[in-house]
C-alpha positions as CSV (number, residue, x, y, z in Angstrom):
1,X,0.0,0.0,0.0
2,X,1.2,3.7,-0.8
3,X,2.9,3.3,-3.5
4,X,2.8,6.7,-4.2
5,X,4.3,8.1,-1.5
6,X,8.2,8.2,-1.5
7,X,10.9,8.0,1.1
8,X,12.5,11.0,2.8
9,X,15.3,8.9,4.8
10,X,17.9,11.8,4.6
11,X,15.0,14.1,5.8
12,X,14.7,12.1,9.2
13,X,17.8,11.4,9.4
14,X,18.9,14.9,9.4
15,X,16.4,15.7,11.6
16,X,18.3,13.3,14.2
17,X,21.2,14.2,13.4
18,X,21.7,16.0,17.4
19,X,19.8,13.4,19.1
20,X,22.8,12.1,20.6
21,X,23.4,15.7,23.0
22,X,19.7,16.0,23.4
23,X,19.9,13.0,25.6
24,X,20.7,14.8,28.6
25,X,17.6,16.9,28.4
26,X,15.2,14.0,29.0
27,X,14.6,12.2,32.2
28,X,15.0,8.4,32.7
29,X,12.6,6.2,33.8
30,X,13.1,5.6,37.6
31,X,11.6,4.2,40.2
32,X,8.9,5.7,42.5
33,X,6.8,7.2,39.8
34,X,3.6,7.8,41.0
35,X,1.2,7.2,38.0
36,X,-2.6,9.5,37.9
37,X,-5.3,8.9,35.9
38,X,-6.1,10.8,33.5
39,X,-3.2,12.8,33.7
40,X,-0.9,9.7,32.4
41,X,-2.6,9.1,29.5
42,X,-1.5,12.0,27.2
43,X,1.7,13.3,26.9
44,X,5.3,13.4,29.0
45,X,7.8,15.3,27.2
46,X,10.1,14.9,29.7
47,X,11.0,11.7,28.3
48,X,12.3,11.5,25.1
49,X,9.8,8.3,23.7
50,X,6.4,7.4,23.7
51,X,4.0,5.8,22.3
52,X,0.2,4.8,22.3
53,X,-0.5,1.0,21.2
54,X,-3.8,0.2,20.3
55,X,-4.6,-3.4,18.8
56,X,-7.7,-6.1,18.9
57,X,-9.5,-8.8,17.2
58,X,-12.7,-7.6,16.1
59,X,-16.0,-10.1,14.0
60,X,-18.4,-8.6,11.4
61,X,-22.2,-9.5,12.4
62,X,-21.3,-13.0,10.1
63,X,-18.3,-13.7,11.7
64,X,-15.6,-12.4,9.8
65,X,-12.5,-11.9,11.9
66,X,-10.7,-9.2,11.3
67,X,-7.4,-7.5,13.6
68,X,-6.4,-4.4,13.7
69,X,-3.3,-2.0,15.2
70,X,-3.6,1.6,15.5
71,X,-0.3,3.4,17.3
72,X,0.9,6.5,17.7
73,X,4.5,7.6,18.5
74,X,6.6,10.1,19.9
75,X,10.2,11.0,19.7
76,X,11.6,13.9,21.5
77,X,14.3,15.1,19.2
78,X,15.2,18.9,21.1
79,X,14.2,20.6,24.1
80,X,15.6,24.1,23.2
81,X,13.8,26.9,24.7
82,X,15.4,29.4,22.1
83,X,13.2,27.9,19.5
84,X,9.3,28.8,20.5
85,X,8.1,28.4,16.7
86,X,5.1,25.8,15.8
87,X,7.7,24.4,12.7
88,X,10.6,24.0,15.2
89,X,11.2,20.1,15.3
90,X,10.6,19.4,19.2
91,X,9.1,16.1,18.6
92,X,8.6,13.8,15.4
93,X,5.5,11.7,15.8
94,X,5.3,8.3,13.7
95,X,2.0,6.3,13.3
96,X,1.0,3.1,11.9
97,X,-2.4,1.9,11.3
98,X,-2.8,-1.7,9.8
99,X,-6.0,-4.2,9.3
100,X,-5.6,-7.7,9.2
101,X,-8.9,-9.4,7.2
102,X,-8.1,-13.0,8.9
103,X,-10.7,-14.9,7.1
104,X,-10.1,-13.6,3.5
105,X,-6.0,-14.0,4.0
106,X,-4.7,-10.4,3.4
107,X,-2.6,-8.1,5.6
108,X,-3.1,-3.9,5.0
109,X,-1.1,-1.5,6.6
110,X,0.2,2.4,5.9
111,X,2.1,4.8,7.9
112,X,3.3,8.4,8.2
113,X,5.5,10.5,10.4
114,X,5.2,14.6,11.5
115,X,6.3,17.0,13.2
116,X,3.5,18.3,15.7
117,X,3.7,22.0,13.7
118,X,0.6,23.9,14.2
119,X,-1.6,21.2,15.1
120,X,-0.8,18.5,12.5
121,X,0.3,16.3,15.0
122,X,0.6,15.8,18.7
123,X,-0.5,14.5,22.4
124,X,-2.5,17.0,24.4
125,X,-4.0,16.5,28.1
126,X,-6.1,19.6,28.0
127,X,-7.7,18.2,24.5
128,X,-7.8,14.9,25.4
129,X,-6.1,14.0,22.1
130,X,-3.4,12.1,21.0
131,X,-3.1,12.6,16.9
132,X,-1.3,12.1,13.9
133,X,-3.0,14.1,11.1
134,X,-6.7,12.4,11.0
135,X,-5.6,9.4,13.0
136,X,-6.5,10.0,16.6
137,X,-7.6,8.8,20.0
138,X,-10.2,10.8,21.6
139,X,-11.0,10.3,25.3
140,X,-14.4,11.0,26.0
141,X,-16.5,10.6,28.6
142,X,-14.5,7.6,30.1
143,X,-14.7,6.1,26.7
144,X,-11.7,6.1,23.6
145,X,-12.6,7.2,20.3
146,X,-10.5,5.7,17.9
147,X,-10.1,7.2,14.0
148,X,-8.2,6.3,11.2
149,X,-8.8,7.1,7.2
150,X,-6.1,6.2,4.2
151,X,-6.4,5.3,0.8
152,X,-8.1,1.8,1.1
153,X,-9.0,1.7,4.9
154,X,-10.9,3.5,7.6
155,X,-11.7,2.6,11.4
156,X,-13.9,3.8,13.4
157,X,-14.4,2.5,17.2
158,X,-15.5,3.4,20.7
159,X,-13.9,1.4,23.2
160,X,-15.0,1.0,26.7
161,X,-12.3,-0.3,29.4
162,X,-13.4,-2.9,31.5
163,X,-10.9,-3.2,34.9
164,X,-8.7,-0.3,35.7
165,X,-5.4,0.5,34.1
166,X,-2.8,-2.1,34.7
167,X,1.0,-0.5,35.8
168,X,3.4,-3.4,34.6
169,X,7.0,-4.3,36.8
170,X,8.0,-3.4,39.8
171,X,7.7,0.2,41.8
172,X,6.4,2.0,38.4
173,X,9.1,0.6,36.2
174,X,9.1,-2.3,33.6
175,X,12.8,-3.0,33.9
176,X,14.5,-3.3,30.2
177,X,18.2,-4.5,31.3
178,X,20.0,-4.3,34.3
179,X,20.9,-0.4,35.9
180,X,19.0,2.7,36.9
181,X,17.1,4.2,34.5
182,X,17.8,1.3,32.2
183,X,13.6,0.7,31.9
184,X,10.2,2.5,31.2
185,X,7.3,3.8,32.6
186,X,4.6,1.0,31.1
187,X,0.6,0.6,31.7
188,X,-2.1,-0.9,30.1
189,X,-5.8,-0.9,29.6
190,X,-6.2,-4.3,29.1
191,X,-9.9,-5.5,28.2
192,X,-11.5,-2.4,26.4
193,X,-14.8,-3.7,24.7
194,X,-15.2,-2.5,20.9
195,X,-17.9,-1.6,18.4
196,X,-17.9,0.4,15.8
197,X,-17.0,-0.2,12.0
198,X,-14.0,-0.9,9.6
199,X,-13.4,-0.6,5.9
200,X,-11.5,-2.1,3.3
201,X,-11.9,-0.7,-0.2
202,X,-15.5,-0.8,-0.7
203,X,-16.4,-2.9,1.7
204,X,-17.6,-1.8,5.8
205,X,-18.2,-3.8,8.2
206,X,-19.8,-3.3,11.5
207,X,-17.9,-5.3,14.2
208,X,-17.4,-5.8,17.9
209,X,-14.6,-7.1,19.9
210,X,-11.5,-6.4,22.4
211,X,-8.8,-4.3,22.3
212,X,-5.4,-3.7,24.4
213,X,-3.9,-0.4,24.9
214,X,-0.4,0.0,25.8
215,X,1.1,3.1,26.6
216,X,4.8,3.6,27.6
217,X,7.4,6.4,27.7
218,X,11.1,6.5,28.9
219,X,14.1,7.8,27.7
220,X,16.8,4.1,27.8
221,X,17.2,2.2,24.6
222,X,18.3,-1.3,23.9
223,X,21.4,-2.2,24.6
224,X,24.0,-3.5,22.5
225,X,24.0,-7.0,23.2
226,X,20.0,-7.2,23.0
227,X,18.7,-7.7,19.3
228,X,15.1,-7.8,19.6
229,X,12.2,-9.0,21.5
230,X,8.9,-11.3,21.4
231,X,6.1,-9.4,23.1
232,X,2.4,-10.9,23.2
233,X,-0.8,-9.7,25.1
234,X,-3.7,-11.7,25.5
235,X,-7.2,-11.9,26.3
236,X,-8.3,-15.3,27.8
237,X,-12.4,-16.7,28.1
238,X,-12.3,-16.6,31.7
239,X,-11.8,-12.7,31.5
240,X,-7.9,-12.7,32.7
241,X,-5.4,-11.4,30.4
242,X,-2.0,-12.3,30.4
243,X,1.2,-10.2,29.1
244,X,5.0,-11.6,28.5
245,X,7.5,-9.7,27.1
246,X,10.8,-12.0,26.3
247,X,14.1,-9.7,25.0
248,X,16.5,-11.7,23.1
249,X,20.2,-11.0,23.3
250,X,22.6,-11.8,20.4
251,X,23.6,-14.9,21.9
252,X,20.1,-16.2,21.9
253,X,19.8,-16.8,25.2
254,X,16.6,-14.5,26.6
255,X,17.3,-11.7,29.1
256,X,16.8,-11.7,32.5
257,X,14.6,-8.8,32.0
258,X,12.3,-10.4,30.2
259,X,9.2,-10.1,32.0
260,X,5.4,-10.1,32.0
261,X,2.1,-9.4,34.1
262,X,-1.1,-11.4,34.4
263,X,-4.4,-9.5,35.7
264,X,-7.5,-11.8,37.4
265,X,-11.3,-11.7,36.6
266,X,-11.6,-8.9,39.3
267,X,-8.2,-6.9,37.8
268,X,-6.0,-8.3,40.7
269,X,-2.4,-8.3,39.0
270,X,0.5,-10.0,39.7
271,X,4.4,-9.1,38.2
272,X,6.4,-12.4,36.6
273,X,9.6,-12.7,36.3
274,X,11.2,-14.2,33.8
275,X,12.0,-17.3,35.6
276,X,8.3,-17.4,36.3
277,X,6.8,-18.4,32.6
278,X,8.2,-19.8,29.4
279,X,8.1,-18.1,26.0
280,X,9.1,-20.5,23.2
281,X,8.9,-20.7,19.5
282,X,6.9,-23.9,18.7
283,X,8.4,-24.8,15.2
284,X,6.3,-23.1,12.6
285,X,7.8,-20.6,11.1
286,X,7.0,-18.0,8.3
287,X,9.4,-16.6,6.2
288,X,8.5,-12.9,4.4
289,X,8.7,-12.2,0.6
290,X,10.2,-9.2,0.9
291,X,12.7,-9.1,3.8
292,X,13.7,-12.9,3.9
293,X,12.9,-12.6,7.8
294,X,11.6,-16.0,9.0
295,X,9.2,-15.4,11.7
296,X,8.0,-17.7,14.3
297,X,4.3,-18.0,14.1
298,X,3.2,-20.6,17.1
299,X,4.5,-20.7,20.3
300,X,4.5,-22.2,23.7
301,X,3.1,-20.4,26.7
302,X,3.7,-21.7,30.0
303,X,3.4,-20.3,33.7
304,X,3.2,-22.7,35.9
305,X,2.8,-20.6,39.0
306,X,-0.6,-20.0,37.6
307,X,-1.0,-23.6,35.8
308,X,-1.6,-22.1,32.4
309,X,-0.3,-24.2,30.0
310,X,-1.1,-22.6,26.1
311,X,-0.2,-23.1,22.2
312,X,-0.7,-19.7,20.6
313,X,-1.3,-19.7,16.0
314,X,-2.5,-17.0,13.8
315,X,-4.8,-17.4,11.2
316,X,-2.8,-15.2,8.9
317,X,0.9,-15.7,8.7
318,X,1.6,-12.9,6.6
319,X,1.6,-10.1,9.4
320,X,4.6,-8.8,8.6
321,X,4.9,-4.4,9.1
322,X,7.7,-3.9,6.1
323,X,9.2,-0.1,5.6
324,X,10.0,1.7,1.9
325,X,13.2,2.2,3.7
326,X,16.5,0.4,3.9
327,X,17.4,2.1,7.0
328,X,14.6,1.3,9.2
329,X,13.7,-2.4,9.9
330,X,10.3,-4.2,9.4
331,X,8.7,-6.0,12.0
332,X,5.7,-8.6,12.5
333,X,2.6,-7.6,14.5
334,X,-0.5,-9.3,13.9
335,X,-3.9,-11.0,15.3
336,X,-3.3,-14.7,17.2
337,X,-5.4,-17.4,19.1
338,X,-4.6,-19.3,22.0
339,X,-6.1,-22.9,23.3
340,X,-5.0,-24.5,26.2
341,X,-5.6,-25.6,29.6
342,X,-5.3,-23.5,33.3
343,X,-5.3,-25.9,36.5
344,X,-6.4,-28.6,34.0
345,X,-9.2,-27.1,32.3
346,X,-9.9,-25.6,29.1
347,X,-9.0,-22.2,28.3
348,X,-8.9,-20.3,25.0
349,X,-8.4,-16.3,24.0
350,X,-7.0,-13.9,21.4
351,X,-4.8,-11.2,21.3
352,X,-1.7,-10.0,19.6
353,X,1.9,-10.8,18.7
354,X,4.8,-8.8,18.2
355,X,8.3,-9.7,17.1
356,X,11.3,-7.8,16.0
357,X,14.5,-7.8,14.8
358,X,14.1,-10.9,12.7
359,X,15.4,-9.9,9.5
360,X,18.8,-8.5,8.5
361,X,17.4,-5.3,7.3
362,X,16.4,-4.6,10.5
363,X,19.9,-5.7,12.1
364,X,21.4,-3.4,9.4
365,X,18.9,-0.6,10.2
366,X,19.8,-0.8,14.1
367,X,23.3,-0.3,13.1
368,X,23.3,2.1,11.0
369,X,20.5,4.3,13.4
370,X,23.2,3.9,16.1
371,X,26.1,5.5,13.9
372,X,23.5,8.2,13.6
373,X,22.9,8.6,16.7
374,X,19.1,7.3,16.3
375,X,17.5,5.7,19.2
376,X,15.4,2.3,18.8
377,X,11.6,1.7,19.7
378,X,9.7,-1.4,21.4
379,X,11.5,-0.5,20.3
380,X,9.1,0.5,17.6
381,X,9.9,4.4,17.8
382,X,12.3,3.8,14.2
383,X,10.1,1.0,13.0
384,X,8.3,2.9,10.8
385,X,8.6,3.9,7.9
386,X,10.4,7.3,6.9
387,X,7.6,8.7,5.2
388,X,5.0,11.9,5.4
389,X,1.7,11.7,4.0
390,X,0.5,13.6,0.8
């Protein structure tokens, strides 16, 4: 999709071309934070990334599944009081907005990257807006309005939370490797109930469903001997959800790090460790077109702590996110099932699956971004594509 619109990589990455002394103007993530609702669900430009992750499995009135992903991302690039102007570049805000039609076997997705200028893109508290151009999040009264229109898609949907926001790790950190400030500040709303309606060319559908938001800011990257991670959230019949997160360092071993956080009926949550579940490709693997990244597309679940004990598939294979660019890597997101058992019975669910770092380009991209000083995103704050809409 978007054929027509052509990278500007020596655009972006001139436009991070300081990044590396603007470091020191943005706080780490540390712990103590003391999250508040609503204040934490809009912007903190004290750190310099952000984003707003919005995916769910949604069924047409016949059943048609469909999945969808709608984020939104912030990058702090300056903090420089001298420049006051709407067309200084403070931020650069990235979005992706993708539809996966599960029963009919195709994957669409688009993206485009600002700067916030005079009100093309941004996060605002006092709005209660987060935005890229006429993708947005609305909150609004204790609901979330999401929007999103390109060429060949459009979505539409109100989403209604269900428990309480959900603050993953330990003392308002999720810890990414091993130091202060080496971590992020991470919550999410983790059963939202959809409606609303989709499009694809011609077609609309009206669907319902459940969606995940995750929201996290900090200021750390990766770190050099960490190449990518596995990251799934999921929503489970007996109305607990379940979220792992496994880094994986160049050596293949998984990182200590590595973490996750499951949430109860009643919203009860409890922290894991990674010595507390297991995270494991199950042998199917699906290997892209265009990148030559072979991605593994069922896995094992286990936590036996909690005596869940899951196989997790998708019904589409071909999830993959690729970029127009050679500097920025793809990665795979996209719509999965779960079956198993918990204490011996059956349990099923949905949710979402993320992996990155899989394919060369995206090895090449991380290496070239770091001569450039550019930092990495879920590191999905350079995943995207370097392009601007029309």
């Amino acid at each position: 999709m978007r054929n027509s619109r052509k990278a500007v990589v020596a655009t972006v990455l001139a436009m991070f071309s300081s990044l590396e002394p603007a470091l020191a103007q943005f706080k780490t993530a540390l712990p103590g934070y003391r999250y508040k609702f609503p204040r934490d669900y809009f912007n903190h430009p004290d750190y310099q990334t952000e984003w707003w992750y919005y995916t769910g499995n949604l069924q047409a009135a016949d059943g048609h599944k469909f999945g969808f992903e709608l984020t939104f991302f912030r990058q702090g690039v300056s903090r420089d009081t001298t420049k006051p102007y709407p067309w200084d570049l403070r931020d650069l805000y990235l979005a992706h907005f993708a539809i996966s039609d599960l029963d009919g076997k195709k994957f669409y997705h688009t993206e485009r990257t600002n700067r916030a200028g005079p009100g093309i893109a941004g996060a605002d508290a006092s709005l209660e807006k987060v935005w890229n151009g006429n993708w947005s999040v609305d909150w609004k009264n204790g609901k979330e309005e999401l929007s999103a229109l390109a060429d060949e898609l459009a979505l539409h949907l109100l989403l209604n939370s269900q428990k309480l926001p959900v603050i993953h790790g330990r003392n308002g950190v999720s810890q990414k490797s091993l130091g202060a400030g080496r971590a992020s500040h991470y919550f999410s709303e983790t059963r939202l109930r959809a409606a609303g309606s989709i499009e694809i060319a011609s077609a609309k559908y009206t669907v319902t469903g459940l969606a995940w938001m995750d929201h996290e800011f900090f200021t750390h990257q990766l770190e050099e001997n960490q190449e990518g991670w596995d990251w799934l959230s999921l929503q489970l019949d007996d109305d607990s959800e379940l979220m792992l997160f496994r880094i994986r360092r160049k050596d293949g071993s998984a990182d200590l790090c590595s973490a996750g956080t499951f949430v109860d009926a009643q919203g009860h949550q409890r922290h894991l460790s990674a010595a507390e579940f297991h995270l494991q490709p199950a042998g199917a693997t699906w290997t892209s077109p265009a990148t030559e990244a072979r991605y593994p597309v069922r896995w094992e679940i286990s936590v036996p702590l909690l005596g869940i004990d899951l196989d997790a598939a998708t019904l589409l294979p071909s999830q993959e996110l690729t970029s127009n660019s050679k500097l920025t890597p793809s990665y795979w997101e996209g719509a999965i099932t779960v079956a198993g058992t918990k204490h011996s019975a059956s349990l099923h669910g949905s949710g979402y699956l993320e992996m990155t770092g899989y394919d060369r380009q995206s090895r090449n991209a991380i290496a070239n971004m770091q001569a450039e000083a550019m930092p990495r995103r879920r590191w999905r704050s350079i995943k995207q594509s370097a392009v601007v809409p029309e």
